[in-house]
N, C-alpha and C positions, 0 to 999 in steps of 0.2 A: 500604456499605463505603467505605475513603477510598481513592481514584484515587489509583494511582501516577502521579508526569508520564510526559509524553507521551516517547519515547523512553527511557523508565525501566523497563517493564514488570520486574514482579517475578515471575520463576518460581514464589515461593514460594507462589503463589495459585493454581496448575497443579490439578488433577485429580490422582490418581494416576495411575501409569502402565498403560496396556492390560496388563489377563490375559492374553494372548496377545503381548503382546512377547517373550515369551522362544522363542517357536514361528519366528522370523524375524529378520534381520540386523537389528543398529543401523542399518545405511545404509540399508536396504528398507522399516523402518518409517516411520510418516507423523512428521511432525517435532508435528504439533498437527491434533488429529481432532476435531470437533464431531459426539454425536452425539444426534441427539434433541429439537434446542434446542425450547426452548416459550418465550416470552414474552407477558403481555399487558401491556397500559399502560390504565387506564381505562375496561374492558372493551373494546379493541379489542385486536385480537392483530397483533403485528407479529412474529413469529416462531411459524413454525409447523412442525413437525417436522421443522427442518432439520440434515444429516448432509454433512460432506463431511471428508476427509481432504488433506493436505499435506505431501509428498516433498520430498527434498534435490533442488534443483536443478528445479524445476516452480515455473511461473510461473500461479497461478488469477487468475480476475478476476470479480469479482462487479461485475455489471451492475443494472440495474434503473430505473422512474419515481424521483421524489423522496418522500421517504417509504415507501418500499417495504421497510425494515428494513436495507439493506448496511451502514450507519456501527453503528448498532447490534449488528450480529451480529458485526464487529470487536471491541468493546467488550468484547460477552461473552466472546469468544473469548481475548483478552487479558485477561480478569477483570477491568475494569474496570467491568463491570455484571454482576446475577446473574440465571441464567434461571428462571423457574418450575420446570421440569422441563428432564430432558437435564444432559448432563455434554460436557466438555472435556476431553479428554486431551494431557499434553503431553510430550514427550521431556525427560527429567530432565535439568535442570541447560539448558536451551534457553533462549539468547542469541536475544531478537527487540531489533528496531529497529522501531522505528513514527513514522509520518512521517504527523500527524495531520492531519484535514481542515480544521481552523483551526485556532491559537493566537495569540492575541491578548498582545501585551504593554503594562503600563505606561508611557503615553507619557510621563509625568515621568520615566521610570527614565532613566537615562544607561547605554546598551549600546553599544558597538560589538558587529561581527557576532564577533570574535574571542574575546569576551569573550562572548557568549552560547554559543558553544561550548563555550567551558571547563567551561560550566557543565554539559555531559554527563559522565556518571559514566564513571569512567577515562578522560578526554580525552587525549591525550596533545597537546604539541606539533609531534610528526611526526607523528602520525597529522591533526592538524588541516591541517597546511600540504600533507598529502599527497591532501588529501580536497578540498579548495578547490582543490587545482591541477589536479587530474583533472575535476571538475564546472566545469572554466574558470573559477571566480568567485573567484578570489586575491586580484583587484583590491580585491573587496568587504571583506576581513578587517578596514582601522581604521573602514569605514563607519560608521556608526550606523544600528543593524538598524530605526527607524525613518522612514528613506529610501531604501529600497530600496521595488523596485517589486515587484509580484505574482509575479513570473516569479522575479527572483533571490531574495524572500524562501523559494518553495518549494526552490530548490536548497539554499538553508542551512538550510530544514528536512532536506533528505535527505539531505544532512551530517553532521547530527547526528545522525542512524540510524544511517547507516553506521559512526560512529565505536563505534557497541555490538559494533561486529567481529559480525552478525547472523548467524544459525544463520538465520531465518527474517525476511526482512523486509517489512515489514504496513506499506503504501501508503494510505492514505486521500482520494481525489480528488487524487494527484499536480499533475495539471495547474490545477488551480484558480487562476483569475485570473494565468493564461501564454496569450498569444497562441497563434494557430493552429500560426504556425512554431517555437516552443518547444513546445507540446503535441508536434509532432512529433518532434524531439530527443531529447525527455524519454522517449515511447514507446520509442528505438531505444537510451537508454542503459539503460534496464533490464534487459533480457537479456544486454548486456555485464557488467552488474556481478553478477548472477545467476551467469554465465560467473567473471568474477574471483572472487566469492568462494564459490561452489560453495554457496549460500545457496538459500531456498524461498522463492517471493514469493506473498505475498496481496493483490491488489490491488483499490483498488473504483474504477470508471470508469462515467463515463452515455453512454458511447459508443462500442460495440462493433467500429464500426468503423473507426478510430484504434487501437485497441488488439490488432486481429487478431494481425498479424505482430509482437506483443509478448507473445504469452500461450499457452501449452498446451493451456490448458482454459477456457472459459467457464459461469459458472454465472450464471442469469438467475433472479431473484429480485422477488417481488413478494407480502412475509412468509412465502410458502414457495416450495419451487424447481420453477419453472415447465417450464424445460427445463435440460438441461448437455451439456456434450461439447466434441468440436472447434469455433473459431468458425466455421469452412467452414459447419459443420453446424448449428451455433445460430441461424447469421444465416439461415438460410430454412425455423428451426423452426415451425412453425404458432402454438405457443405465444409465442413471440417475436413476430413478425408482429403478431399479436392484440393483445402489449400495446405495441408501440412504434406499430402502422398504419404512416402514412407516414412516421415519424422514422425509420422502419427502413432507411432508407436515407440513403447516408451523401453527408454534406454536400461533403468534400471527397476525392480518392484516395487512399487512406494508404498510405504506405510502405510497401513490403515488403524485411523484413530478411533477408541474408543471408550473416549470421553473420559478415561480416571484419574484425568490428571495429574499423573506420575513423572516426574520431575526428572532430567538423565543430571546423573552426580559425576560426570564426565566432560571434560574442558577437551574440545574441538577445535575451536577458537585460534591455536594456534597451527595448525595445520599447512601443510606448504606445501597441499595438490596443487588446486588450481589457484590459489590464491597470491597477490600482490604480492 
């Protein structure tokens, strides 16, 4: 089938909607349910009888090694790949934002970042200056989106999510090539903006523990789901343990949020730890 882009997803690729929607409130149903998923690829299976549902305002995070299926099961999830078997269910007429794990652009093309936003379906220009000035990166707007560094280009991909006004927004390695001290920013604005826009977040992260005090529920994947729950509870699951060993534990202390919304007045963004 042909990929819609990335922050484009088309509902119109959705599943029907659950038999049992009509048994339970709009707001109490899951915004987008997986159930069943099957996938093989060249007879290895990277999806194997995976199920899990997603509520207004719950924040999931799919964990896992590399290669263990999480970018994939997104994919599916948003209909941008199809499974073997198993179906997706999604809330009719569901506004997602997806904030892919890479996208690479034409380095001949001439973009500023201002100008690569527009390019989101119904961009508006308040909704663009109001989205930049919240994620701190304003500065960035006549930049040229290829000079920018790893850290501020993921912000203006999350920009460009959020400009979908998202019912559900699908995180794909947020932090990728962002320093330690933006990964942690970046953790603590997510359930702010969860908070602001009363949205669902699906997110995939290789690091459970950075992401605790950013997530409701953790699901631990390695093409099928190994353990899920609270991360209190995932992080000293036996099945977790088993596939992380010693990575299970976490390199640095991670923050813990608590809830007051307090905004860091500090530009990170241009940092040159780890980033591009």
């Amino acid at each position: 089938m042909t990929a819609t882009p990335p922050g484009d997803v088309n509902p119109a690729v959705a599943s029907p909607q659950s038999p049992h929607s009509g048994s339970v409130t709009a707001a109490s149903a899951p915004l987008i349910e997986a159930d069943q998923l099957n996938l093989q690829r060249a007879h290895k299976t990277v999806l194997s009888d995976i199920s899990l549902a997603i509520r207004e305002r719950q924040i999931i995070t799919l964990i896992g090694p590399n290669g263990c299926g999480k970018s994939t099961l997104i994919k599916v999830m948003l209909g941008l790949e199809q499974p073997d078997s198993g179906k997706v269910i999604r809330r009719k007429h569901l506004r997602i934002g997806y904030m892919p794990q890479k996208l690479s652009l034409d380095q001949r093309m001439p973009l500023t970042v201002e100008g690569f936003l527009r390019l989101a379906r119904h961009a508006t220009s308040k909704d663009i200056e109001h989205w930049l000035q919240r994620l701190n990166i304003k500065a960035l707007a006549p930049l040229s989106v290829h000079d920018l560094s790893g850290g501020e280009w993921q912000r203006v991909l999350l920009v460009r999510a959020l400009l979908m006004k998202p019912q559900l927004l699908v995180l794909d390695e947020p932090v990728q090539g962002v320093d330690v001290q933006g990964q942690m920013e970046l953790y603590q604005l997510i359930p702010q903006l969860r908070d602001e826009l009363g949205c669902g977040v699906l997110m995939v992260s290789h690091d459970l523990h950075l992401v605790m005090a950013a997530t409701d529920e953790v699901i631990c994947l390695n093409g099928h789901v190994c353990c899920s729950g609270h991360p209190d509870n995932v992080s000293v699951d036996p099945a977790y343990l088993q596939l992380f060993g010693g990575r299970a534990q976490p390199a640095i202390v991670p923050y813990t949020h608590h809830h007051d919304h307090a905004h860091c007045d500090h530009d990170h963004h241009r940092s040159t730890g780890d980033e591009q």
